[in-house]
GUFITI-909494 format. One record per residue (C-alpha): residue in three letters; x negated, y, z. Coordinates in nm, 4 decimals, decimal comma. Last residue first. Layout:
<recs>
code | px | py | pz
ALA | X | Y | Z .
...
</recs>
This chain:
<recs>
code | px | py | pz
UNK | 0,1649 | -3,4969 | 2,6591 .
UNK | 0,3374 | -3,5995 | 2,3778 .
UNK | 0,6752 | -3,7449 | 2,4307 .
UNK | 0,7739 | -4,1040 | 2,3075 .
UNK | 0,9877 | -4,2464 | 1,9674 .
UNK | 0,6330 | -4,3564 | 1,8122 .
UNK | 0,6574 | -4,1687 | 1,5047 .
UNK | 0,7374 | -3,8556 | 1,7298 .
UNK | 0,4221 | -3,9547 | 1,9664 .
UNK | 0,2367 | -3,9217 | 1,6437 .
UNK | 0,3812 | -3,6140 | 1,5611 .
UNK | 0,3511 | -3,4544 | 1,9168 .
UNK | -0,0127 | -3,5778 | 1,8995 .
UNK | -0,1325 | -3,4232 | 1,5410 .
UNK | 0,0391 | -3,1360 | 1,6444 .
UNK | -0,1576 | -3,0949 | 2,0050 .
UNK | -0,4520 | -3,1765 | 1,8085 .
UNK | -0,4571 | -2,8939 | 1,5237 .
UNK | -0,6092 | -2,6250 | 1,6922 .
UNK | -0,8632 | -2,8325 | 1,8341 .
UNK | -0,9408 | -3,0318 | 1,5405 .
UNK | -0,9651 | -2,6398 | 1,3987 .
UNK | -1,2146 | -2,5239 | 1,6748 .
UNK | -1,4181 | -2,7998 | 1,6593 .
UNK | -1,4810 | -2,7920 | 1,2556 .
UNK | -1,5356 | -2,4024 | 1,2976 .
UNK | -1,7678 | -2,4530 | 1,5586 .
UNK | -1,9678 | -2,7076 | 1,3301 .
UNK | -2,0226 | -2,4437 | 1,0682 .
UNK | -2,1187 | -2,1854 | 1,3669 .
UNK | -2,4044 | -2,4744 | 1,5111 .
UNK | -2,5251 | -2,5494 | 1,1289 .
UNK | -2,5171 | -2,7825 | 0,9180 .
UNK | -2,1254 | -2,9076 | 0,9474 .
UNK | -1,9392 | -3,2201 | 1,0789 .
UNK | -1,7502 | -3,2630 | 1,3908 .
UNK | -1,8355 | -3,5895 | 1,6120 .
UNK | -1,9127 | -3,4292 | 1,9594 .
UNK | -1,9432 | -2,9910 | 2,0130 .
UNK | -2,1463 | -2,8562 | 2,2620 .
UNK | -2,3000 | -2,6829 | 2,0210 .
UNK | -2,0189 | -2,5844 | 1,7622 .
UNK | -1,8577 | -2,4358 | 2,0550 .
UNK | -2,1753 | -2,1957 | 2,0960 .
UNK | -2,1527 | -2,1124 | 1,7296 .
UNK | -1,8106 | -2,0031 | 1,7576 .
UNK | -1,9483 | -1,8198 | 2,0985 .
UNK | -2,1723 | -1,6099 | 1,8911 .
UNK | -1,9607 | -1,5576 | 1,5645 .
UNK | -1,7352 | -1,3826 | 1,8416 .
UNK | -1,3875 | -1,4599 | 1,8880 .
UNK | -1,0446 | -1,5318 | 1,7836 .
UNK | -0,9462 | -1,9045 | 1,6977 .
UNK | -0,6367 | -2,1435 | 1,5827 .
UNK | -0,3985 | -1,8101 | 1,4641 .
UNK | -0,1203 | -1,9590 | 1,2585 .
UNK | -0,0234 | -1,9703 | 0,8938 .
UNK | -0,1545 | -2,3377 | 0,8111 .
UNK | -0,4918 | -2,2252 | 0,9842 .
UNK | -0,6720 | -1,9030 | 1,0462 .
UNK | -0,9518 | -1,8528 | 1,2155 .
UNK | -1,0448 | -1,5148 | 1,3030 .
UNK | -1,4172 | -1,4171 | 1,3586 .
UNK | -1,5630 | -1,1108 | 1,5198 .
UNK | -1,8929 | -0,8894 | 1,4918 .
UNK | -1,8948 | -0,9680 | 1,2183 .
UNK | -2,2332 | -0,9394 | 0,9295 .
UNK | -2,4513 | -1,2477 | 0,9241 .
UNK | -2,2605 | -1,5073 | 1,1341 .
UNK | -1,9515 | -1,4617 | 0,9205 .
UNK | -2,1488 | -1,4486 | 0,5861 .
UNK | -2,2999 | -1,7694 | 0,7020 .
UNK | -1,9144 | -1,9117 | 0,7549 .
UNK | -1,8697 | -1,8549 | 0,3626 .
UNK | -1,5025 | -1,9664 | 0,3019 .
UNK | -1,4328 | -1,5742 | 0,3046 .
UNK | -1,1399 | -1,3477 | 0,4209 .
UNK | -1,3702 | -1,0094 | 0,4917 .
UNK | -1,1885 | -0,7485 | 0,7042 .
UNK | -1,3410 | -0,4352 | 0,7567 .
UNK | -1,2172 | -0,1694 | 1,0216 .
UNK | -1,3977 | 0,1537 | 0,9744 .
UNK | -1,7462 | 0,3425 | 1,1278 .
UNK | -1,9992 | 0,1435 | 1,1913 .
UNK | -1,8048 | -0,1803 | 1,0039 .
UNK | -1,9639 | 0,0131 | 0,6679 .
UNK | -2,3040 | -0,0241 | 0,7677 .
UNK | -2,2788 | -0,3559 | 0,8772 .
UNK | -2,0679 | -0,4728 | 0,5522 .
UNK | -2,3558 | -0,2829 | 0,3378 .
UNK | -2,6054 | -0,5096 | 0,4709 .
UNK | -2,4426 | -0,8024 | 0,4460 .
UNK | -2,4249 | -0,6990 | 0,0527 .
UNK | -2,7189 | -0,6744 | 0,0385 .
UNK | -2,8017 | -1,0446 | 0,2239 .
UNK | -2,5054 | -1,1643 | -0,0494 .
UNK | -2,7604 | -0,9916 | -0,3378 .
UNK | -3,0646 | -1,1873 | -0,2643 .
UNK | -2,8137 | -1,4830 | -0,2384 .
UNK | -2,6777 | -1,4697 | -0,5750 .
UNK | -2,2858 | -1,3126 | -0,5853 .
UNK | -2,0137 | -1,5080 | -0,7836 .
UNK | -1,7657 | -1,5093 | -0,4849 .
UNK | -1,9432 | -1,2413 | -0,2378 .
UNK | -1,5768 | -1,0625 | -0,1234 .
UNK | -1,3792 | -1,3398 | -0,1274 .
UNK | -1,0638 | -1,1167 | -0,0170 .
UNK | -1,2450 | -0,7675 | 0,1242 .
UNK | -0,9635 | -0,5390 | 0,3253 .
UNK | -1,1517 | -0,2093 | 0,4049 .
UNK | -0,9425 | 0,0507 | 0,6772 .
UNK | -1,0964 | 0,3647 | 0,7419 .
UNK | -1,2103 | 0,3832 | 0,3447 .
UNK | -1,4765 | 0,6279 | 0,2600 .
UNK | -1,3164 | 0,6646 | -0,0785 .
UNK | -1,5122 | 0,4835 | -0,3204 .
UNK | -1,5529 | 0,1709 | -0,0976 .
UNK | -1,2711 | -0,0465 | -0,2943 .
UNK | -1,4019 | 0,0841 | -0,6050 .
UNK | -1,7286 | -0,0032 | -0,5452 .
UNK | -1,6805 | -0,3607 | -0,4340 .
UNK | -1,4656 | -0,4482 | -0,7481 .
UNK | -1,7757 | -0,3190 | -0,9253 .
UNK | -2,0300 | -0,5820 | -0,7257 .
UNK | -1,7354 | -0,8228 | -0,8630 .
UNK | -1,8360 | -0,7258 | -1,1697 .
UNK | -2,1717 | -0,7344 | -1,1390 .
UNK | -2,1324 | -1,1127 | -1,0078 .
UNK | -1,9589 | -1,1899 | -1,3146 .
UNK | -2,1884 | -1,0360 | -1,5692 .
UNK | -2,1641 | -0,7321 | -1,7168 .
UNK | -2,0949 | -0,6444 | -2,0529 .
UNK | -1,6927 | -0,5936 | -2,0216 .
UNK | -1,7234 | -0,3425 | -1,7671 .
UNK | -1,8985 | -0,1650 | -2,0343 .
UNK | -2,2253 | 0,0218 | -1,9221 .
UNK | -2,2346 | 0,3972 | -1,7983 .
UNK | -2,3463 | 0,3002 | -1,4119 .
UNK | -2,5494 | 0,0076 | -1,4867 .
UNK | -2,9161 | 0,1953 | -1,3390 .
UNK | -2,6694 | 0,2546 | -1,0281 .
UNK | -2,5151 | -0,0417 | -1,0178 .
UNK | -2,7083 | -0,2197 | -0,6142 .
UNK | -2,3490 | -0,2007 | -0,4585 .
UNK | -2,4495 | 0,1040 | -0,2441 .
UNK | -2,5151 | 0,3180 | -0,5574 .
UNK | -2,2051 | 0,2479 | -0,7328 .
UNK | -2,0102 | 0,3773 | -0,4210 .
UNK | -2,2666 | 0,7278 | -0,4483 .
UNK | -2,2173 | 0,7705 | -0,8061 .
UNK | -1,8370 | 0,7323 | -0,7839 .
UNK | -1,8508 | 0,9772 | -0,4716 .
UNK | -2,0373 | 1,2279 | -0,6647 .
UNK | -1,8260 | 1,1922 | -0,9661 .
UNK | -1,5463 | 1,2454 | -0,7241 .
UNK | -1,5625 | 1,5126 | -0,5177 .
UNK | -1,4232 | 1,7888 | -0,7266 .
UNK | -1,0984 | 1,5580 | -0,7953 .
UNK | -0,9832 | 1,5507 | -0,4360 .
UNK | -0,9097 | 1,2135 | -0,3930 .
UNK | -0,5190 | 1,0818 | -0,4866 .
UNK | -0,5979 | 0,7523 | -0,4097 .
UNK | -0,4913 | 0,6732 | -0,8321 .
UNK | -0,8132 | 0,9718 | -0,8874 .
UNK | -1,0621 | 0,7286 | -0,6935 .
UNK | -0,9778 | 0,4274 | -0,8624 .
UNK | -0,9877 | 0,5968 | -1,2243 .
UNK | -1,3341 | 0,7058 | -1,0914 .
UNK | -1,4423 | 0,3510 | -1,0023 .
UNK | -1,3392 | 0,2814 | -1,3529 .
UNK | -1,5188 | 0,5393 | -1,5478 .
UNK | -1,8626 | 0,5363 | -1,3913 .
UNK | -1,8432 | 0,1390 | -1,4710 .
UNK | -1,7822 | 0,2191 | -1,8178 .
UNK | -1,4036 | 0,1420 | -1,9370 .
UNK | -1,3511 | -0,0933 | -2,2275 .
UNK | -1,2836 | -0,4080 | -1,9756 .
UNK | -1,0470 | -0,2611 | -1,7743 .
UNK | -1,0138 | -0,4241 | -1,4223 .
UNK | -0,8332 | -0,7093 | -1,2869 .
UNK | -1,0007 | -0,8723 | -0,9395 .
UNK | -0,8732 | -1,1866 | -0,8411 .
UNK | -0,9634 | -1,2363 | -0,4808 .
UNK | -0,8022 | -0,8962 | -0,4042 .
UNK | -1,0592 | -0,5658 | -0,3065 .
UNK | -0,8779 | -0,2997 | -0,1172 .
UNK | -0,9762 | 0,0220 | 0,0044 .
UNK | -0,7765 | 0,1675 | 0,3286 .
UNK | -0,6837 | 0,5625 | 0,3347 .
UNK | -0,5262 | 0,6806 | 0,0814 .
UNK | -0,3206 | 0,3184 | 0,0178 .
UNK | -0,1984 | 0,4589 | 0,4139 .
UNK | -0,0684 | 0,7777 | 0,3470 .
UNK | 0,0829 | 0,6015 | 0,0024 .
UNK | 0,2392 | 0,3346 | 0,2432 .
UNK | 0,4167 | 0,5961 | 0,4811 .
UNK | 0,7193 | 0,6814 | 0,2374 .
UNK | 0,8374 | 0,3141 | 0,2503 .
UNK | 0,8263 | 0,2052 | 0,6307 .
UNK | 0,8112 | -0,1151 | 0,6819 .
UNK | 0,4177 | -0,0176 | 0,6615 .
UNK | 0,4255 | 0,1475 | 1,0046 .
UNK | 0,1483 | 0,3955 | 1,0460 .
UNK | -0,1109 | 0,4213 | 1,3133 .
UNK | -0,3798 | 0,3521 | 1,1145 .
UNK | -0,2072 | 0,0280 | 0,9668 .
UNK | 0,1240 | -0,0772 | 1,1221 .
UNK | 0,2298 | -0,3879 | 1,0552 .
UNK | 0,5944 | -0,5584 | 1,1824 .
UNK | 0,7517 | -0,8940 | 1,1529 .
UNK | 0,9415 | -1,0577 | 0,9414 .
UNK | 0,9152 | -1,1791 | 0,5480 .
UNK | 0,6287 | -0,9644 | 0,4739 .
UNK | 0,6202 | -0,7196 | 0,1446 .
UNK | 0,2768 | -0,7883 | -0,0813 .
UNK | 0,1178 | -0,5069 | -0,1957 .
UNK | 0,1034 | -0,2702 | 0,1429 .
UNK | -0,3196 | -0,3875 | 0,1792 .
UNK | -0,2214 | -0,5332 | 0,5001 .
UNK | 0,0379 | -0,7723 | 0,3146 .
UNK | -0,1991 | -0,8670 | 0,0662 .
UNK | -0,4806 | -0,9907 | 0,3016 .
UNK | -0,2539 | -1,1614 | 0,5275 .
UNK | -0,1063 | -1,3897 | 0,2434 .
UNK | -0,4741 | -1,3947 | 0,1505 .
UNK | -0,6033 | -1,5349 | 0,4378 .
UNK | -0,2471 | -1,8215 | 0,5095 .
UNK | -0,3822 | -2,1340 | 0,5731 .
UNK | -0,3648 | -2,2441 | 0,1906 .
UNK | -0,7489 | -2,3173 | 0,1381 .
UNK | -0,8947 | -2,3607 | 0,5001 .
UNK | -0,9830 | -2,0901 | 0,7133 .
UNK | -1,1852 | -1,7993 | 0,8229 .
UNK | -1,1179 | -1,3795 | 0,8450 .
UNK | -1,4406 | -1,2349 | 0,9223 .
UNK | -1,4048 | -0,8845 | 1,0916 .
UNK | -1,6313 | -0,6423 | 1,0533 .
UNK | -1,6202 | -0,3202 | 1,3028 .
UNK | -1,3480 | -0,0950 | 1,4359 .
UNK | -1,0349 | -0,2200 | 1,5920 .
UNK | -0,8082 | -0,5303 | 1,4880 .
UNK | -0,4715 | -0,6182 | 1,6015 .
UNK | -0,2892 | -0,9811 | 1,5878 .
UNK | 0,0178 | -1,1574 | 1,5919 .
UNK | 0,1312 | -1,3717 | 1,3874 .
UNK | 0,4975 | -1,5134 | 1,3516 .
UNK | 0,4343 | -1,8332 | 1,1400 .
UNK | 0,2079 | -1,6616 | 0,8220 .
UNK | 0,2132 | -1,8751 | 0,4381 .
UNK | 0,5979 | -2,0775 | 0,5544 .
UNK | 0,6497 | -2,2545 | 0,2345 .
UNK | 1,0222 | -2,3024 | 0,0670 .
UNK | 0,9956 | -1,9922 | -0,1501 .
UNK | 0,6761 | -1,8499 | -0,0182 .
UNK | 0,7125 | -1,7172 | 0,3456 .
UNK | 0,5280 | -1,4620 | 0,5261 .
UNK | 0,5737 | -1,4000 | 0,8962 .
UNK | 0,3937 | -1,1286 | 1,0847 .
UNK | 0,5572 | -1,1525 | 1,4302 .
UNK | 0,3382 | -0,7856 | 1,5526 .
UNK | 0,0800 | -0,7031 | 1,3476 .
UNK | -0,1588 | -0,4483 | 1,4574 .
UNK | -0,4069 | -0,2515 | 1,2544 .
UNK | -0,6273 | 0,0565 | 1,3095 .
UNK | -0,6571 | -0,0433 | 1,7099 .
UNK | -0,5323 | 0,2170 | 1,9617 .
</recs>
């Protein structure tokens, strides 16, 4: 049984549809979630992480179903979340914050410090452990952001943006620490970085105006980006994408024009 399936996910923002009746499971190892601003990754982000409510449809999350009120806290136990915008308390050390994480997921309180010390660790903070959120620089920050969504051995790990402000010495790290992670839990990683896709998943999801327009391997991505005509992009996997989108987007682009035209697309 996959840790996630969504059944007719739809999400709708006042008068915008963000997710058109997806539908879509994912099983152990790291999943790269792709697409243009507005095409629905964090819509799908927050309503996997239980913090944003869908408008139809039905997720259930480690065998759980999320409609379902009582079973979210099981779940928040057991996933770690990191949003695009990250808020975090500025006068609390790092050791302090990733432990404030830990105790809101209800871990046992013995284990903590150990745990905190141990997520720090893997994000490259250790010698920054007792420093002021505050003093740290963006990247650290969001390196922090990273710790607390690890700090409790998550099953299920839903990363928005996770390597925004991160230098490339510390991306391949953090690359790394996606592989190591997607052993043994379901990641997700929404990103506008298709090299961080071809890095670390082992499959990619494209995503576009609130619809599924590819599922597949980084591998055969990059193979559609080499047979590929007229798309733009540096690099076989960036000019996959490209394809894969037109592709997605053609039979629209045709019934609308045939529309304008008063015939039928075909």
């Amino acid at each position: 049984m996959p840790a996630i399936r969504v059944t007719g996910l739809r999400v709708r923002h006042r008068k915008t549809v963000a997710l058109d009746a997806l539908d879509l499971d994912f099983g152990p190892g790291v999943h790269g979630l792709l697409g243009p601003n507005g095409a629905g990754k964090t819509s799908l982000i927050r309503v996997l992480a239980t913090v944003a409510e869908p408008s139809g449809g039905r997720v259930e999350i480690l065998g759980e179903d999320t409609g379902e009120h009582r079973r979210r806290g099981t779940v928040r136990r057991r996933l770690g979340y990191l949003p695009q915008d990250f808020g975090y308390y500025p006068g609390f050390t790092v050791r302090e914050f990733v432990a404030y994480v830990a105790w809101l997921k209800e871990m046992p309180a013995a284990g903590i410090p150990a745990a905190v010390e141990r997520a720090v660790a893997r994000v490259g903070l250790a010698d920054r452990i007792d420093a002021k959120v505050r003093t740290l620089s963006g990247g650290m920050i969001r390196r922090v952001g990273i710790a607390q969504a690890v700090v409790n051995d998550p099953q299920v790990l839903l990363l928005d943006e996770p390597t925004a402000g991160l230098d490339p010495e510390q991306r391949v790290e953090f690359r790394a620490l996606l592989r190591e992670l997607g052993a043994s839990a379901t990641v997700i990683v929404s990103t506008h970085l298709v090299e961080d896709v071809a890095a670390a998943c082992t499959e990619v999801t494209l995503i576009d105006a609130g619809r599924v327009a590819y599922r597949g391997t980084p591998e055969s991505l990059a193979a559609l980006g080499e047979t590929a005509a007229d798309v733009s992009g540096d690099n076989p996997i960036e000019r996959g994408y490209t394809a894969a989108l037109r592709s997605h987007r053609a039979p629209d682009l045709a019934a609308h024009a045939a529309g304008a035209h008063g015939g039928t697309a075909r």
